[in-house]
N, C-alpha and C positions, 0 to 999 in steps of 0.2 A: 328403661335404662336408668340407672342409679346418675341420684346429681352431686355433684360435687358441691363440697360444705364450705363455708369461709369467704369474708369477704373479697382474699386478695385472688379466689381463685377465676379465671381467666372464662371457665366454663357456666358460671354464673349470670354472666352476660356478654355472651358474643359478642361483638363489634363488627365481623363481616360476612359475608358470606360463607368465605373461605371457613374461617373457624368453625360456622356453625356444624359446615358439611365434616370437616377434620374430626370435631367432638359423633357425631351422628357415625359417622363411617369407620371410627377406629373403636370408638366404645372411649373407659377409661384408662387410660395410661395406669399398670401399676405400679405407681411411685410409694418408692416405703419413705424417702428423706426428703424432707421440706427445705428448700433453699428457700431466703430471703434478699432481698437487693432494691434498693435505693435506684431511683435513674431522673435524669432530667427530665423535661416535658419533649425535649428535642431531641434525646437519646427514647426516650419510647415510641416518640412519631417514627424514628428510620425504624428500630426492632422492628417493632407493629407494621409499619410496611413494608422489609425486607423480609418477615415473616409471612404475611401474604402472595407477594412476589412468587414463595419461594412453594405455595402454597402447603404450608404447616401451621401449628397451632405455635401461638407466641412462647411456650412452655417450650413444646418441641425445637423450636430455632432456636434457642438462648441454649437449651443442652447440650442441639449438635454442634453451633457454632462454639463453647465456651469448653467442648469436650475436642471438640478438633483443634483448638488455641490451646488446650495441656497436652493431648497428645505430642504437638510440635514441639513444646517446652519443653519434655520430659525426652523428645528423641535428640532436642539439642544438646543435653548433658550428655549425650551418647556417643555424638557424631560431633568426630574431629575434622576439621577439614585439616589439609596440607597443602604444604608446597607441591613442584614436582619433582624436585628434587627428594624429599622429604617419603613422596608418594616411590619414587624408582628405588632408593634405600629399601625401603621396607618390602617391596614387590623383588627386590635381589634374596632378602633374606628368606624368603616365603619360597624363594625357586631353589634356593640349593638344597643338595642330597639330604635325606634323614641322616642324623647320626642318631646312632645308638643312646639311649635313655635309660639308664636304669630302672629309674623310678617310673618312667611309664610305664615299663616290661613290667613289672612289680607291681602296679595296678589293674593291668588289666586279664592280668592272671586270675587275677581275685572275684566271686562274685558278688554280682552289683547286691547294693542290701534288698532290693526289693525282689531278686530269686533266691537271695537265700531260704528264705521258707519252705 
């Protein structure tokens, strides 16, 4: 099994069991982009230990946790909360009849660019 190069990398020296078995049973992750990151001595004891916990390699928990904190980030620009008032407006407008659209009649006549060919 190929080893990973570098001093900051994680698989150079194991620290539990956990990891060792995670590096043995997954092989290498493969990573094309190298993050870097600063942490406390107190911020790497939880990582390091809610990474075992969670039984992942310390690489692994810091991606899926720092990927599901952007996830949520990037769905909070998305999602508006409302009133219910706010919520019943909008849910009136959404239930009455179609009216006629020009402009959608007039698009969807048309084919999409990817059959035109």
């Amino acid at each position: 099994m190929p080893k990973a190069k570098g001093k900051d990398s994680e698989f150079d020296n194991p620290e539990t069991e956990n990891e060792r078995a995670a590096v043995w049973l997954s092989g290498y992750p493969a990573y094309s982009a190298r993050l870097g990151l600063r942490a406390t001595p107190e911020q790497e004891a939880v990582l390091r230990r809610a990474a075992e916990v969670a039984h992942k390699s310390l690489t692994d928990f810091i991606l899926d946790s720092a990927c599901l904190a952007a996830e949520q980030t990037l769905l909070d620009q998305r999602l508006f909360l409302v009133s219910g008032s706010q919520c019943q407006a909008l849910m009136a407008l959404l239930e009455r009849p179609a009216q006629p659209n020009e402009g959608l009649r007039d698009l969807f006549s048309r084919k999409a660019p990817w059959d035109a060919r």
